[in-house]
N, C-alpha and C positions, 0 to 999 in steps of 0.2 A: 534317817541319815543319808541315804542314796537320793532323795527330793532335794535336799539340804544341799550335798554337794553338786547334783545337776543345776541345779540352781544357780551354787558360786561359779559353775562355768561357764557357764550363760552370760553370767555380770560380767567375769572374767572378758569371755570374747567380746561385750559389746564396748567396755574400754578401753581393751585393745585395738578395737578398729576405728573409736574413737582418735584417740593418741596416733594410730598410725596415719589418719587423715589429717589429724594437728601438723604431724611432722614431715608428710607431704606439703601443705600448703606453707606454712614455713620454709624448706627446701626449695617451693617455688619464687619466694618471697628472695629469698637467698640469693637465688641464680639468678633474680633478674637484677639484682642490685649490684650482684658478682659482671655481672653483662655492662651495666652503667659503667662502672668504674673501668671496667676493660676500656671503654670507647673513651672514656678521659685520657686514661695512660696511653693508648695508642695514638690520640691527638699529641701528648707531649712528646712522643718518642718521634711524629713527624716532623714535628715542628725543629725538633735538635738536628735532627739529620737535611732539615731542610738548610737550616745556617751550618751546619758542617761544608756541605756543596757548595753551596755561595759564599764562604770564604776559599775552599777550596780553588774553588773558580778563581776568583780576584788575586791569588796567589800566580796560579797558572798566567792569568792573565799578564799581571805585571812582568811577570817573567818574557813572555812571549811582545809585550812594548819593551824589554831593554835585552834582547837577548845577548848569547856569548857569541862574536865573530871570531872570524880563523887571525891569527900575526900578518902572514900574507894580502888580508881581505885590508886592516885595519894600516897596514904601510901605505896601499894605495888610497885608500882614503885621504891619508896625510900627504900624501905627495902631490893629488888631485886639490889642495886644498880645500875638502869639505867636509872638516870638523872644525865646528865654532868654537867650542868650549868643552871642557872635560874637569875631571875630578879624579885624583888619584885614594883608592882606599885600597892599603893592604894587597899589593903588589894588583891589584886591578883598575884599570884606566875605565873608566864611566866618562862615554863621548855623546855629545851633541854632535848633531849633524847642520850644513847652514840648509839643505834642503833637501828632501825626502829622496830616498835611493831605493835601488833595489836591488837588492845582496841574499844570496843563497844563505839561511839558516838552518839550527837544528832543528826548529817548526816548520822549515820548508822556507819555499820563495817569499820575501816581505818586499814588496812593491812599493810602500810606502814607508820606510825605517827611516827614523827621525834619531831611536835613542841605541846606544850600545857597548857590549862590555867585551875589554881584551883581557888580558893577562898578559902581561907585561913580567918578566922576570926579575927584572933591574933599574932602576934610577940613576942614572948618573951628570954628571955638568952637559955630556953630549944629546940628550934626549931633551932634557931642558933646552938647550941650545937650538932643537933641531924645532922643536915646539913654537918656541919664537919668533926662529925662520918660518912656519909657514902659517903664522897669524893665530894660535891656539891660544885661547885664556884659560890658561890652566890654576889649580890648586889643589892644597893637600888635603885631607884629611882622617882625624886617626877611626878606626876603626871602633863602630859600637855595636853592643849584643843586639841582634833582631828578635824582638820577644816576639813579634810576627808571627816568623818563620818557626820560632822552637814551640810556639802554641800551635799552628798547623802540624809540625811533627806529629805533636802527643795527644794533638783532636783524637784522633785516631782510637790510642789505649783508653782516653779516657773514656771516649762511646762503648767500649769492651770492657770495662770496670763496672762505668754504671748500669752497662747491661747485664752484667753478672751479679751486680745486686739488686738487682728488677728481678732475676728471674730464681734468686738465694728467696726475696721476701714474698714472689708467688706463690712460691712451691711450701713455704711457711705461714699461709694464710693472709700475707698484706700487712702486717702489724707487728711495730715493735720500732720501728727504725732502724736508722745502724745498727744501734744496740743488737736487735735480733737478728740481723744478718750474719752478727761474727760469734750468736749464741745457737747454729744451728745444728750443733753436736747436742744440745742439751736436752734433756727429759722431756717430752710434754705432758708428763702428766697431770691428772690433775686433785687438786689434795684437798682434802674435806678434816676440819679439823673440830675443837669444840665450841670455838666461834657459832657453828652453822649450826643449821637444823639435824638434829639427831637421830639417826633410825635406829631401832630396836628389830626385839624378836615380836613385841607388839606388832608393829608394822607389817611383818610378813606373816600372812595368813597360810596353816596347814605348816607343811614340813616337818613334822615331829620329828620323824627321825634325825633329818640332815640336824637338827637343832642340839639336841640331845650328844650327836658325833663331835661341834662344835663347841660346847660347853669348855673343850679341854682345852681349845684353844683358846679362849675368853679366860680361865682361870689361870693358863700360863704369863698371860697378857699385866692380869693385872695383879696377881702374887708369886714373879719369877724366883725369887729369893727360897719359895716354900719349895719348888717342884727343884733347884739343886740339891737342898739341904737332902730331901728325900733319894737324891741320888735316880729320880725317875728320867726316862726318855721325854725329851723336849722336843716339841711337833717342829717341821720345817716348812715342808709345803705342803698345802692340800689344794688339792686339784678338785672342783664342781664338776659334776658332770651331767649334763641333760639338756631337752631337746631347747630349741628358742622360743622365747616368754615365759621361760616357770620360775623366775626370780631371782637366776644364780647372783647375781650381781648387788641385786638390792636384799641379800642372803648375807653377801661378805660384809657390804656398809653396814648393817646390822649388828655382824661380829665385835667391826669396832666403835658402834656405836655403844654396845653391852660393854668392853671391854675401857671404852673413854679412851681413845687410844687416838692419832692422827689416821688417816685414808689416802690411801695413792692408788690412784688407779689410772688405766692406759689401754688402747687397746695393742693386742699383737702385732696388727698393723702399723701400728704408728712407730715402732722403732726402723721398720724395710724401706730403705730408700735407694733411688737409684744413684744413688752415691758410696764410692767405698767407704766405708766405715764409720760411718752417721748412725747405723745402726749400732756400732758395738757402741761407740762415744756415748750413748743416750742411755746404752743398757748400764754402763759404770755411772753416768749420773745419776741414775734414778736409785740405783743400790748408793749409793752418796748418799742423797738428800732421805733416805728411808735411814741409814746410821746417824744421822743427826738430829732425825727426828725419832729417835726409838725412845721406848717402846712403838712398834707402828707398825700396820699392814701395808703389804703391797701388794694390791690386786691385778692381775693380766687378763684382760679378757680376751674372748678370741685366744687362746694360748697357738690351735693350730695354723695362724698364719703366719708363727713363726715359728713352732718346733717342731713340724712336719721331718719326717723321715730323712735323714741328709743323703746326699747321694742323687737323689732325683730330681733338683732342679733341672731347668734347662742350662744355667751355666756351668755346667759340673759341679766340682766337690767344691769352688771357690768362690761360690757366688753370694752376693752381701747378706742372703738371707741363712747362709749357711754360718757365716762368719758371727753372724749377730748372735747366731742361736747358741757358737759356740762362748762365744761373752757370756749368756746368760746361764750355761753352765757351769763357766768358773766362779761366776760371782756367787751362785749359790753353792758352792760348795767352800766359796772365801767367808764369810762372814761368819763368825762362832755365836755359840748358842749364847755369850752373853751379851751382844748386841741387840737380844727381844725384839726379833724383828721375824713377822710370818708373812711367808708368801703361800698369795692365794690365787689361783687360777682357773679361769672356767673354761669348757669347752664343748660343742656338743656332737665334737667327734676325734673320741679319743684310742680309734683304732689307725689312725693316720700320724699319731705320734709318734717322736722318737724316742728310743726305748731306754736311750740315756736321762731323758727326762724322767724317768719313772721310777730310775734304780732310789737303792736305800738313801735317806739324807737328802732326796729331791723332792718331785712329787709324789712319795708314794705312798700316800694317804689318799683316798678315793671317796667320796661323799657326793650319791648319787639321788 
């Protein structure tokens, strides 16, 4: 028996380093296709900000061939007669000059000013009149929206929109489209149901005992109706506990694969984001989507990178990971035993938890 199991350890570690050089060179494969795609997105983001500038420019520009002159500046002009022709729009005189001057702006000295604008407060027969007298081809015209102008405005937010959703669908893996950009409170978990391939207690090799602890939860799973009638206590969490690679995970999928039951799993980290309350938003989804699909497991792995001790963050008592852990309190203590829904959690250090997680009705079932 002691050949037998030195043995399976041996297999044991050589698949594991197997798998674990699978899922380096994979992660290599990743990052560098994660790198291509950076260098695409960071060409379109120049390329936007390059035509932002050069309309911005041509804006400025246009501005600076018709600038605003002073009442004063624009009298002598008239009286010097050297304004050809002009245009009246919405109480502003838009003048041609017969030839180039050189008149103090708000851009500074223009040497050679051909084109420019007054403000004029009033129209009346004497302005006309006085137009006439010194040779001006004047006319009206009514005022139109510059769609120009109000798209150089909003260039602006819009570069700060789409870069808020460039950096909602980063920080989300790239994928989804809008759609996922406005779904980033949602769950990631991810759910194995009887569609898929099925793992059993077959599957996992050894564990007798953890196996044996679980039975109770597979029998609640799949005849809830029997364990009310009897008036028995109905399991809520059970918490794995042990070191990394001894199967806790491919333990729980077992559960519900015994059980025929749907699979959620997630890890602890994936609900902590550097966002306020993304974290709680995802803990309420995921207790959702486990109520609709019940009977069902929900698995956490990693339990401690989000139910660590509160208190000791570095952003005090109010920091997102503290908040989220508080969600995944209430939720487990929201959902009733007729909902047939078990959560399962692994971790393989559970002296760093918080001790809320452990009272009665939470995790306080232990299966090590």
């Amino acid at each position: 028996m002691e050949n037998k199991s030195k043995q399976n350890s041996r297999n044991h570690k050589k698949h594991s380093t197997k798998k674990n050089s699978r899922n380096k060179s994979d992660n290599f494969v990743q990052q560098g296709f994660q790198w291509k795609r950076a260098g695409k997105t960071s060409l379109i983001w120049i390329m936007i900000i390059s035509v932002a500038i050069y309309l911005s420019g041509m804006f400025t520009d246009n501005a600076k061939k018709e600038p605003i002159i002073q009442y004063s500046q624009y009298r002598d002009l008239l009286q010097n007669r050297q304004i050809a022709e002009g245009t009246f729009v919405d109480n502003t005189f838009r003048g041609t000059l017969k030839t180039p001057q050189s008149i103090i702006t708000e851009f500074g000295t223009n040497d050679n000013l051909t084109h420019f604008q007054v403000v004029l407060p009033f129209i009346d027969q004497n302005v006309m009149d006085e137009w006439e007298e010194y040779g001006v081809d004047y006319s009206f015209k009514e005022k139109s929206i510059d769609w120009t102008g109000y798209l150089l405005n909003m260039l602006p937010w819009l570069l700060l929109i789409a870069f808020w959703i460039f950096i909602m669908r980063r920080m989300q893996g790239g994928a989804g489209g809008m759609s996922n950009v406005f779904n980033f409170g949602k769950s990631r978990a991810k759910i194995w149901d009887n569609s898929m391939d099925k793992v059993t207690f077959d599957d996992v090799a050894g564990c007798v005992e953890a196996k044996e602890e679980l039975k109770e939860v597979i029998e609640f799973l799949k005849y809830p109706k029997r364990f009310r009638k009897l008036g028995a206590k109905i399991p809520r969490g059970v918490l794995l506990v042990g070191p990394p690679g001894t199967g806790k995970t491919l333990l729980a999928r077992a559960v519900a694969g015994q059980a025929n039951v749907p699979f959620f799993s997630l890890s602890g980290a994936d609900f902590v984001e550097m966002f306020v309350g993304v974290g709680a938003s995802r803990v309420r989804d995921l207790f959702e989507q486990g109520k609709k699909e019940s009977p069902c497991i929900i698995f956490i792995d990693e339990l401690d990178a989000v139910g660590r001790q509160r208190g000791a963050g570095l952003g005090g008592g109010h920091d997102e990971r503290e908040q989220t852990l508080n969600q995944l309190l209430v939720e487990l203590d929201g959902f009733e035993s007729n909902h047939n829904i078990i959560v399962m959690s692994a971790t393989n250090r559970p002296d760093v938890l918080d001790s809320a997680l452990l009272r009665p009705g939470r995790f306080d079932r232990h299966i090590i």
